[in-house]
C-alpha positions in Angstrom: 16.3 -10.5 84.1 17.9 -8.2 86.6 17.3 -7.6 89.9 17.0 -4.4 91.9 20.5 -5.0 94.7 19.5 -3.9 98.5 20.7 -0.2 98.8 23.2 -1.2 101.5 25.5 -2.9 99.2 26.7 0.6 97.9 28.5 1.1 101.7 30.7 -2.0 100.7 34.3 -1.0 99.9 38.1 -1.8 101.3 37.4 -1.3 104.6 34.1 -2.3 104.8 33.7 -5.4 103.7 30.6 -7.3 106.1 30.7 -10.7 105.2 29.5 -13.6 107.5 30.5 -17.2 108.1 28.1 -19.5 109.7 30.2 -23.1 110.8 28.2 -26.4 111.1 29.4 -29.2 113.0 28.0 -32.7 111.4 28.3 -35.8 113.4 30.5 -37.3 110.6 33.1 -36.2 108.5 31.9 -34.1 105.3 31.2 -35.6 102.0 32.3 -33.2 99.5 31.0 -34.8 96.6 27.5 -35.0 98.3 27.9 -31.7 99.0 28.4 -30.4 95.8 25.5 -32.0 94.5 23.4 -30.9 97.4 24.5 -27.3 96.5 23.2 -27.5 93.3 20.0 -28.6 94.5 19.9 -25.7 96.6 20.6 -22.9 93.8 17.8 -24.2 91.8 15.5 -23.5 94.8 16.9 -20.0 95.9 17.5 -18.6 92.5 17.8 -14.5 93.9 20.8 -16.3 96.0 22.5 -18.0 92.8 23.0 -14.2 91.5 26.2 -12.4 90.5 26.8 -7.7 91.4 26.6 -6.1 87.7 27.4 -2.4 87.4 25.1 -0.6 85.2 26.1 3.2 84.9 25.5 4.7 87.9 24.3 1.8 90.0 24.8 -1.9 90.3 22.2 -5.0 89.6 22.2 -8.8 90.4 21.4 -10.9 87.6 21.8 -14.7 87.4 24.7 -16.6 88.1 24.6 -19.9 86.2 28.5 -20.9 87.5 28.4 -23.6 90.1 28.7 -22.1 94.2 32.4 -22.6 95.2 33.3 -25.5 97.6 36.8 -25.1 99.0 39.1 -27.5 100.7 40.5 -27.3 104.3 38.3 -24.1 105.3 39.3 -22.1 102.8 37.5 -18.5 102.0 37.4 -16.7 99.0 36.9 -13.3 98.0 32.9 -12.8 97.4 32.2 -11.0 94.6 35.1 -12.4 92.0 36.6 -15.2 89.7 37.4 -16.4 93.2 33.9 -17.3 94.1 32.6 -17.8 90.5 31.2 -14.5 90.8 29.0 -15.5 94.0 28.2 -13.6 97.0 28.1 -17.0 98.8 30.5 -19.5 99.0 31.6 -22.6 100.6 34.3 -24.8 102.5 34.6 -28.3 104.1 36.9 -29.4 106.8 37.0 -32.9 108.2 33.2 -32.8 110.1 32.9 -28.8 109.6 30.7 -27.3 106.9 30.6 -23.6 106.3 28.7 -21.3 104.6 29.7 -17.7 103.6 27.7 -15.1 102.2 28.0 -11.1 101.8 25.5 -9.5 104.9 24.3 -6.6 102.4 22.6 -9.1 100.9 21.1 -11.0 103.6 20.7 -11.9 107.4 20.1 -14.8 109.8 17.1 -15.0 109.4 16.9 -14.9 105.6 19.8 -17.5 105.1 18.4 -19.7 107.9 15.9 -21.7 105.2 18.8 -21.5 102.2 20.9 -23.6 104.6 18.3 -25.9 105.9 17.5 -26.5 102.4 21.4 -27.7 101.8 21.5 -29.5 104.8 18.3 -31.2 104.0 19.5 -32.4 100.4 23.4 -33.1 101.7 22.0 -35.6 104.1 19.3 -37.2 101.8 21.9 -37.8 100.0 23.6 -39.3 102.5 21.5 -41.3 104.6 19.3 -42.2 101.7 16.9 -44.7 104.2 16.2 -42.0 106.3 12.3 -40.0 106.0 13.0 -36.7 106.8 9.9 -34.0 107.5 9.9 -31.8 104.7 6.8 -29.5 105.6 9.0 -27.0 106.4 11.7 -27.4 104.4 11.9 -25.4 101.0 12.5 -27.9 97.9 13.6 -27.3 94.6 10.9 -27.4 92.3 8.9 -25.6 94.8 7.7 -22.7 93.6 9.0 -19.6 94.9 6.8 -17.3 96.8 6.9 -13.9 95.7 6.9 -12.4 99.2 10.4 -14.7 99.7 12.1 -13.7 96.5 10.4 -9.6 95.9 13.7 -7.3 95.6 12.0 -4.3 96.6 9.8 -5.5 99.7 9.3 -1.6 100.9 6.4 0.0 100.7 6.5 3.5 98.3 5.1 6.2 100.7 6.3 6.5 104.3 4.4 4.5 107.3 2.7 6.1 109.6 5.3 6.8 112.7 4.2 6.3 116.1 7.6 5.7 118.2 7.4 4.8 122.2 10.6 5.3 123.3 14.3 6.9 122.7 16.9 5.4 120.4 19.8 8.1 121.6 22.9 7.2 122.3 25.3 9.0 125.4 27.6 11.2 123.8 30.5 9.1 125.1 30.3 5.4 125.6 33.0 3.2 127.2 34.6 1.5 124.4 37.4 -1.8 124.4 40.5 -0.3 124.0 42.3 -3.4 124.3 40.4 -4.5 120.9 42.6 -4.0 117.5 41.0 -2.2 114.9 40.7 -2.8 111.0 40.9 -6.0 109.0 44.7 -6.0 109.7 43.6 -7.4 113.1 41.8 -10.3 111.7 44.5 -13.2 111.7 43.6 -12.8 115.7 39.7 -12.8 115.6 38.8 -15.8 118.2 35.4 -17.4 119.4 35.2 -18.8 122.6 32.1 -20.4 122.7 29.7 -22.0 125.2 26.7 -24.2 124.8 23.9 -24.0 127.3 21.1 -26.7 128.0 18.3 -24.9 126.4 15.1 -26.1 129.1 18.0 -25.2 131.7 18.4 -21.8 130.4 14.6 -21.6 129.4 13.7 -21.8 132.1 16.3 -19.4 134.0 15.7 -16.4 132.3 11.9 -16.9 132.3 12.1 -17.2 135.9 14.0 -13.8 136.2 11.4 -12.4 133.6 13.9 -12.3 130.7 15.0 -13.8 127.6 17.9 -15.3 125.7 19.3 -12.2 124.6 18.5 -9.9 127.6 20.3 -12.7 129.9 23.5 -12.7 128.0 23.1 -9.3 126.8 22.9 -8.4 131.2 25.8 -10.9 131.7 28.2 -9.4 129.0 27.3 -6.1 131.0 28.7 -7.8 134.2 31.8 -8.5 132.8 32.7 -5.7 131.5 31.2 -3.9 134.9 33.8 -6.4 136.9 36.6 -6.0 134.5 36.2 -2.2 134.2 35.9 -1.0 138.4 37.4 2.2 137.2 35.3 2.9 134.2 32.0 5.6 134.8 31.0 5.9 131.1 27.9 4.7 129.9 28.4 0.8 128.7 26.2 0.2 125.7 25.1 -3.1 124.2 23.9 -2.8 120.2 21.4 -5.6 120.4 20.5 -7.0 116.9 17.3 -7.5 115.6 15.4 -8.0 112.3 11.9 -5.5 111.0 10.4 -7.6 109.1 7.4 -7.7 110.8 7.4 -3.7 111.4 8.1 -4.2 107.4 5.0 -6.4 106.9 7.5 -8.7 105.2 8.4 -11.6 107.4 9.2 -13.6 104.9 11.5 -11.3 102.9 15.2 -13.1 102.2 17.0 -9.7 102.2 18.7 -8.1 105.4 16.7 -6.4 107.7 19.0 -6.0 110.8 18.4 -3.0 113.3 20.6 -2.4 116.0 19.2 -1.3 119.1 21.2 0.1 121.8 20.5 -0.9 125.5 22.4 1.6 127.0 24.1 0.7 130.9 24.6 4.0 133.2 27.3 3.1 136.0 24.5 3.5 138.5 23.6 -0.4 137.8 27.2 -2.0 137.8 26.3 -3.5 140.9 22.5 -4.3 140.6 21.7 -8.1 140.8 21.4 -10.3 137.5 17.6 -10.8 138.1 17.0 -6.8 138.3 19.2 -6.1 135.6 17.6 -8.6 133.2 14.4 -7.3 134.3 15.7 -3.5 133.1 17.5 -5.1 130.0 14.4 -6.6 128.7 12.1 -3.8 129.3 15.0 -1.6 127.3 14.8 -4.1 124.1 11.1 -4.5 124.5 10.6 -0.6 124.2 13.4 0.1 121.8 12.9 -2.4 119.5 9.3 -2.1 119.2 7.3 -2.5 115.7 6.6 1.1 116.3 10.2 1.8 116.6 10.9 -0.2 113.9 8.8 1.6 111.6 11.5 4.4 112.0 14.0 2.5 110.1 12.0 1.2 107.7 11.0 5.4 107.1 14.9 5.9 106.6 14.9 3.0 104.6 12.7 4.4 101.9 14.1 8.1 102.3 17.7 7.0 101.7 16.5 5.3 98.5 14.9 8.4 97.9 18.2 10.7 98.5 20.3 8.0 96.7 18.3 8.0 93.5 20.3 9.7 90.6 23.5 10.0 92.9 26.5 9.3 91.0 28.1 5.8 92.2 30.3 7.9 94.4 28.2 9.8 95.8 25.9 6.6 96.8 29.2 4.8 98.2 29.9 8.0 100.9 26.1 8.6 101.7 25.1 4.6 102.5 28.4 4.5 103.9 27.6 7.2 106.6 24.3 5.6 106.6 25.7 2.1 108.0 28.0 3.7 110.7 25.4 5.9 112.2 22.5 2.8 112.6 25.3 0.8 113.9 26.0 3.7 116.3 29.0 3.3 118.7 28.6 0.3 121.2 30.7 -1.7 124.0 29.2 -4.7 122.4 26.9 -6.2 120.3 24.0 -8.9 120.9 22.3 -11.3 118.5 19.5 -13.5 118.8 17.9 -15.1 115.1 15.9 -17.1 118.1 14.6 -20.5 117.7 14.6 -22.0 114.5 13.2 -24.7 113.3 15.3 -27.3 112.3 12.7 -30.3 110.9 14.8 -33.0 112.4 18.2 -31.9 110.4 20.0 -31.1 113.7 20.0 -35.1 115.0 22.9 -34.5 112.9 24.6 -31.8 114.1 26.7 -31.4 116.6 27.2 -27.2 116.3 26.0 -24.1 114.6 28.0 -20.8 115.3 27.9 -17.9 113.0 30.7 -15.5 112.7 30.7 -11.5 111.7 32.6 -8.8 110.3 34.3 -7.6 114.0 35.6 -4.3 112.0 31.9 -3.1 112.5 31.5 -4.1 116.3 32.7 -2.5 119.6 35.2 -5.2 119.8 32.9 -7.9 121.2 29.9 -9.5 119.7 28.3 -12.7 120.7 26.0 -15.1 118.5 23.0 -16.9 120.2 21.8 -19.9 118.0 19.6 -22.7 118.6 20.6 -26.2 117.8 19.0 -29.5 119.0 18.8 -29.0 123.0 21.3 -26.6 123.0 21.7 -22.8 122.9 25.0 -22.1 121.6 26.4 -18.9 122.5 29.6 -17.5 120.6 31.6 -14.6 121.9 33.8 -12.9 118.8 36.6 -11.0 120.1 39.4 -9.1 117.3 42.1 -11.1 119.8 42.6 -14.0 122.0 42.6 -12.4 125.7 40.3 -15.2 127.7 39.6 -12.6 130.1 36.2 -11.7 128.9 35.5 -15.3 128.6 36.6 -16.3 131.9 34.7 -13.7 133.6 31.7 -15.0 131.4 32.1 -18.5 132.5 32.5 -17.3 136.5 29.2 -15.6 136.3 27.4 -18.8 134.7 28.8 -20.8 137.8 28.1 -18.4 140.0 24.4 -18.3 138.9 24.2 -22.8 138.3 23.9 -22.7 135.2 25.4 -25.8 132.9 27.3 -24.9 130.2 30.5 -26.5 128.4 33.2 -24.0 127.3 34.8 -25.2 124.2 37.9 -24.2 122.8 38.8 -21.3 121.3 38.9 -21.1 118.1 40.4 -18.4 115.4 38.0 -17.4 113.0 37.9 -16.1 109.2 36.0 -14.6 106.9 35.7 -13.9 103.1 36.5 -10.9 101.5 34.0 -9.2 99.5 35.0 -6.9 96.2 32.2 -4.7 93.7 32.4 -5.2 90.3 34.2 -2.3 88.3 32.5 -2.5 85.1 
């Protein structure tokens, strides 16, 4: 049986590929064998996940993919889509205590691969430590059955929702962009993380105390970099902060992507306005802009672009949901994004780290990561090269404000290629 693909996948081409990598850290080196098996496990519970792209005349459909996920040695990616991945749009790699997870973000986001993962993570280390009782209540196991709501391909609604919006989502017409950022996938042998994990109760209870959040702190902080690092610059700075609609949806538990970008736009007047006021502005701007009334705007151009798209020839859907893509991401300084706290079951006693990694041809040349692991927040700033600057700057204003943190090295970054079937 086929399934209907999520009308973003017809943006995907050469030079827009939008692929993800999500890195976890175990406490001991990886068992690839284990792995393997645990894998298995896993595509028997998320079968609209164990799927392989089918063109079929003018549009393409996912139907299922009975070929085992790829596991690759050392790190290694593969190009999603192809022989390379057994057809997949997800595949896998192992390195010493590092597992990753790769998957194509037309299909899904954060918080739709969150439970796929926990579900490999839950049979790898069964499988492991086979003494240990781990709480399962909220952990999806194969030979569950699959809840319609989870698995439904077309979770949006026929006729428009009723549209009640409470604020502006314009953009300046200019906005201060990274020059020193290289653009295109050319640049991608110099894509770095420099990451930082923060004491979550410590950084709880910071930003509550400054009437903020997670993502409005670091969101606020980026924009003090930038501010310090910039003296000359008098554009508007804007932040794209990332967020999901399902609940504007009325699917929360939908697995396919639902990632709105918000921008939280900085006029120069506030470059030197104190953290605690300018997290105070910046979460009053994402409370307003990405409000389920808001939302309900892009799930409205949701359901009119797969109105426009329908009997489009496969070109014609490849320019429009191209154009589609580039205006929601809209041009920003930097991007900000925060799946917020997940529920791990117990899985992360043994895990050291979780950072996920994006496509940085489709950011302003910064994005940063927030992800919640055991009693840490771990916050990962993607760059398209290595200058610490940013970082630095980054780490001066968490000293400057006592907060704990440990910087840990950078790191270059990868990701997999992603290719649409022909035929």
């Amino acid at each position: 049986m086929n399934c209907k693909v999520n009308q973003l996948i017809y943006a995907a081409g050469a030079d827009m590929v939008n692929t993800h990598r999500t890195a976890v850290t175990l406490k001991e080196p990886v068992n690839p064998q284990l792995l393997e098996k645990a894998l298995g496990k896993a595509a028997f519970r998320f079968p609209y996940f164990s799927v392989k792209l089918k063109r079929q005349g003018e549009e393409y459909v996912l139907e299922p993919n009975a070929l085992p996920f790829v596991l690759s040695p050392e790190g290694g990616t593969v190009t999603l889509g192809t022989a390379e991945s057994n057809f997949h749009l997800f595949a896998f790699a192992w390195d010493g205590c590092r597992f990753y997870m790769d998957g194509s973000h037309f299909i899904t986001d954060g918080n739709g691969l969150f439970p796929f993962l926990k579900t490999i993570l839950y049979y790898y280390l069964s499988f492991l430590y086979p003494g240990v009782c781990f709480d399962t209540k909220q952990i999806a196991l194969a030979g569950d059955p699959v809840p319609d709501m989870e698995a439904d391909d077309d979770p949006y609604p026929k006729d428009l929702l009723p549209e009640n919006p409470i604020g502006p989502l314009s953009r300046p017409e200019q906005v201060f962009m990274l020059e020193d950022q290289p653009k295109g996938y050319q640049s991608m042998a110099g894509w770095t993380s420099f990451r930082f994990t923060i004491p979550q109760k410590e950084l709880m209870a910071f930003v509550s105390s400054i009437d903020g959040s997670p993502a409005s702190f670091v969101a606020s902080l980026l924009y003090k970099v930038i501010a310090r690092l910039y003296p000359e610059n008098r554009l508007p700075v804007v932040c794209g902060m990332q967020h999901q609609f399902r609940k504007a949806l009325g699917r929360p538990f939908s697995h396919l992507c639902h990632v709105n970008v918000a921008p939280m736009v900085y006029p120069d007047r506030l470059r030197d306005a104190e953290l605690e006021k300018l997290n105070t502005i910046s979460r009053g701007i994402l409370i307003l802009r990405a409000s389920d009334d808001n939302d309900v705007l892009t799930v409205n151009g949701h359901i009119r672009d797969a109105r426009t798209i329908r009997g489009m020839t496969l070109a014609q859907k490849h320019a429009y949901m191209r154009k589609v893509i580039l205006d929601g991401i809209g041009q920003n300084t930097y991007e900000v994004s925060y799946t917020g706290r997940v529920p791990w079951s117990g899985l992360d006693r043994y895990i050291e780290d979780v950072f996920p990694c994006l496509d940085m041809t489709l950011s302003g040349g910064i994005s940063v990561e927030i992800f919640s692991v055991g009693e840490v927040f771990s916050v990962n700033i993607m760059q398209r090269n290595d200058d610490s600057r940013y970082a630095d700057a980054f780490s001066q204003l968490l000293r400057e404000n006592k907060i704990r943190y440990t910087a840990e090295k950078p790191e270059r970054f990868r990701l997999c290629g992603f290719q649409l079937p022909d035929s």
